[in-house]
Backbone as CSV, one residue per row, in Angstrom:
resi,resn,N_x,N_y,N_z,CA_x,CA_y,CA_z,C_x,C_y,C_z
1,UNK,113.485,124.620,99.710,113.898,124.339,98.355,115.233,123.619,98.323
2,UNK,116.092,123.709,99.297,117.479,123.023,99.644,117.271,122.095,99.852
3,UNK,116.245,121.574,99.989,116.047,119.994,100.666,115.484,119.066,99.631
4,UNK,115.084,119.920,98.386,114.288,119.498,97.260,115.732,118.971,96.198
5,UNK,116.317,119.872,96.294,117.392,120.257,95.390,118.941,118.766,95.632
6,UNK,119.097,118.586,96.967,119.857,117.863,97.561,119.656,116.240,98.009
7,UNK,117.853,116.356,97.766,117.522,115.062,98.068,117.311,114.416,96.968
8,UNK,117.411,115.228,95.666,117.426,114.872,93.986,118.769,114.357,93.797
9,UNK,119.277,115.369,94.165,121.500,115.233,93.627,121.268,113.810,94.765
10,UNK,120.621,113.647,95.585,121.210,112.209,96.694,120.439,111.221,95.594
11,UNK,119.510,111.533,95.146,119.060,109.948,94.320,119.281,109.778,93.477
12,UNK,120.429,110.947,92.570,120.770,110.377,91.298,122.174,109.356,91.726
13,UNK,122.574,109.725,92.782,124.008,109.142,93.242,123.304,107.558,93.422
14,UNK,122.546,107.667,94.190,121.201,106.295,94.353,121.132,105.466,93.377
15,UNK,120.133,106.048,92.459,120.153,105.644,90.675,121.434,104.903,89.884
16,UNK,122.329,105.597,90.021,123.207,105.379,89.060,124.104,103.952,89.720
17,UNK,124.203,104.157,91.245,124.625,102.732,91.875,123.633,101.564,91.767
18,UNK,122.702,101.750,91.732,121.196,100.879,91.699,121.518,100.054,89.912
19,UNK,121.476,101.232,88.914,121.782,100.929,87.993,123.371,99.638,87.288
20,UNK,124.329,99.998,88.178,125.395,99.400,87.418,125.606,97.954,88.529
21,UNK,124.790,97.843,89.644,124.647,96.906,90.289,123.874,95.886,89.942
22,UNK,122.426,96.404,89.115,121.470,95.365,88.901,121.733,95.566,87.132
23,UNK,122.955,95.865,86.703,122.938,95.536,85.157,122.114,96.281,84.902
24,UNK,121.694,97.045,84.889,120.575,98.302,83.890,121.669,99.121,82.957
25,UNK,121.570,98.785,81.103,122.202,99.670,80.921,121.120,100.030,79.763
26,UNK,121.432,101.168,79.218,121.222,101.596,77.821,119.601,102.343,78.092
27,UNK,118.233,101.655,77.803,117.088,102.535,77.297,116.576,102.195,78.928
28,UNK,116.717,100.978,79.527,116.231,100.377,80.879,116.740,101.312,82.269
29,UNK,118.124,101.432,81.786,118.420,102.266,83.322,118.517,103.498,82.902
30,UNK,117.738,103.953,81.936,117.444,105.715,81.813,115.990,105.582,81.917
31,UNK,115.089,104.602,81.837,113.904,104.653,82.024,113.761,104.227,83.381
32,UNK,114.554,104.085,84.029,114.719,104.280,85.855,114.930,105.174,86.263
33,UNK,116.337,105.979,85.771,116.680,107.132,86.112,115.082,108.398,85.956
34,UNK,114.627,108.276,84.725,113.502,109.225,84.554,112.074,109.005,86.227
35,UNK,112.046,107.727,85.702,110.722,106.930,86.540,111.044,107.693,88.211
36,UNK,112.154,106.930,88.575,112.103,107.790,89.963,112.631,109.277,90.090
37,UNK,112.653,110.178,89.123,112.574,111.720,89.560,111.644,112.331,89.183
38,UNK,110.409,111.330,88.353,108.883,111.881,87.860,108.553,111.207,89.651
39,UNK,108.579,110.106,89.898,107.907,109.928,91.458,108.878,110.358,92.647
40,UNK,109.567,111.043,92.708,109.894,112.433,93.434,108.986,113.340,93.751
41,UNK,108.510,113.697,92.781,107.546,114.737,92.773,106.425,114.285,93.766
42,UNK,105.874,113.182,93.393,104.665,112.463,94.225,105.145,112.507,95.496
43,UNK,106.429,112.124,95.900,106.606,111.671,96.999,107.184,113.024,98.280
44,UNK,107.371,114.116,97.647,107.192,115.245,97.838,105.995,115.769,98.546
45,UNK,105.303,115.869,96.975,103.909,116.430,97.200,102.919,115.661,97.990
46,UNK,102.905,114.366,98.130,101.685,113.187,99.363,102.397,112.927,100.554
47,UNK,103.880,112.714,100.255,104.138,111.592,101.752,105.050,113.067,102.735
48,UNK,106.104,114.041,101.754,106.191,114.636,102.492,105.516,116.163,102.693
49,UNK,104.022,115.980,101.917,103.224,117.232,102.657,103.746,118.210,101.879
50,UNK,104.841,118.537,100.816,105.199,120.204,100.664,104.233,120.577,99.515
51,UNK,103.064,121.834,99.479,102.493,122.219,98.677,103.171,123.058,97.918
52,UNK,103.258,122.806,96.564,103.878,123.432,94.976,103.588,125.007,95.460
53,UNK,102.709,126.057,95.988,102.546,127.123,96.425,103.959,127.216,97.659
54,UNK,104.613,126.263,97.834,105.873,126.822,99.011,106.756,126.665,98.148
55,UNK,107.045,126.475,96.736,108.340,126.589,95.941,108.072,127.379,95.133
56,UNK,106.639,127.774,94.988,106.739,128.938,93.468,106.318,128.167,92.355
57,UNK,105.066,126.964,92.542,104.142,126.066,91.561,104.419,125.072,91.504
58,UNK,103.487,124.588,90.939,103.708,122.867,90.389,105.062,123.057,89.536
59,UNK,105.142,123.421,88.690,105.908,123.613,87.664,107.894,123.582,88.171
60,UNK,107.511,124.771,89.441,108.906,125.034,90.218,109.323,123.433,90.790
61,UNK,107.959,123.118,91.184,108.449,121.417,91.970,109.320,120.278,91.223
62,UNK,108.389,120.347,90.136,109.197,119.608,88.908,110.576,120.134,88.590
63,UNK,111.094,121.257,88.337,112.103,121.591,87.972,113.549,121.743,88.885
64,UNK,112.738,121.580,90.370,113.713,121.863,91.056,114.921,120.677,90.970
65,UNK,116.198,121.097,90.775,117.301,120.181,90.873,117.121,118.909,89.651
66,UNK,116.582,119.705,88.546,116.569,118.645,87.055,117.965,118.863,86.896
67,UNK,118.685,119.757,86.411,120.129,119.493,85.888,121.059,119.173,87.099
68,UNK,121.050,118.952,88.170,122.060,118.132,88.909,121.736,116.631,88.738
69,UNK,120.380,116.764,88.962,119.880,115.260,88.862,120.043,114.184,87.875
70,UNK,120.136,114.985,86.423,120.422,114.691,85.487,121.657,114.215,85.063
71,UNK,122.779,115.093,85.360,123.927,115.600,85.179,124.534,114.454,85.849
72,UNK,124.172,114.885,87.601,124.909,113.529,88.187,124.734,112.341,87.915
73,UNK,123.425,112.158,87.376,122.774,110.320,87.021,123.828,109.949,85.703
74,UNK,123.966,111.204,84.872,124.648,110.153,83.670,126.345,110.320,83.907
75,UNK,126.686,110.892,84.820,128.013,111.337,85.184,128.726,109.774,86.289
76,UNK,127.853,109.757,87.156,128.343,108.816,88.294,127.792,107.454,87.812
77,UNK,127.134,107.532,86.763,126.427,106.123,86.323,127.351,105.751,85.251
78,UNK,128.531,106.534,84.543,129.365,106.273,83.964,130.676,105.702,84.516
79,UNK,130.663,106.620,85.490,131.746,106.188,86.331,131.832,105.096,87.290
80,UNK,130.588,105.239,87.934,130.631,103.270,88.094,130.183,102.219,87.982
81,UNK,130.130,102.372,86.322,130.046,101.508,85.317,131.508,100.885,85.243
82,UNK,132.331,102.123,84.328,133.712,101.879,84.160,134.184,101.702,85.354
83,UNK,134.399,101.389,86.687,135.060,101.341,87.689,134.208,99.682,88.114
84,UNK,133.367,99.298,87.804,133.095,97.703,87.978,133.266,97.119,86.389
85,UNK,133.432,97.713,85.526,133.784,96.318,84.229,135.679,96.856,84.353
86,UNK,136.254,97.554,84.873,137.858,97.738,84.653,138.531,97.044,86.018
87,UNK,137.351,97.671,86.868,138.036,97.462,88.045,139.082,98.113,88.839
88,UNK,139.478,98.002,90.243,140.345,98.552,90.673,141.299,97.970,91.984
């Protein structure tokens, strides 16, 4: 479940650089941010093999590491936003 949890918090850090690099702002780079932590799940459940019965359901899979993921995507996607239009 640590590996579920940490490899989410690693792709929102992902996301949010992806985002202020290729200009994604506003409804576009939250409909990225969403898109790749709904195919998380897939990529979980097909490429790396873990069955929803080893976290405690489908349901647990989905949920695992939503509020870091979240949290960090609109947190670090703010911050380097403002740190490439101010500069440093």
């Amino acid at each position: 479940m640590a590996f579920i949890y940490w490899s989410r918090a690693s792709l929102a850090v992902f996301v949010s650089l992806v985002n202020v690099v290729f200009g994604l702002t506003d409804i576009l780079g939250l409909v990225v941010g969403v898109g790749v932590y709904l195919s998380s799940y897939y990529v979980y459940r097909h490429l790396l093999k873990i069955r929803p019965e080893e976290v405690g359901g489908t349901t647990k899979l989905y949920t695992i590491g939503v509020g870091a993921y979240s949290l960090l995507l609109l947190f670090l996607w703010t911050l380097f936003y403002t740190i490439s239009t101010v500069g440093f």
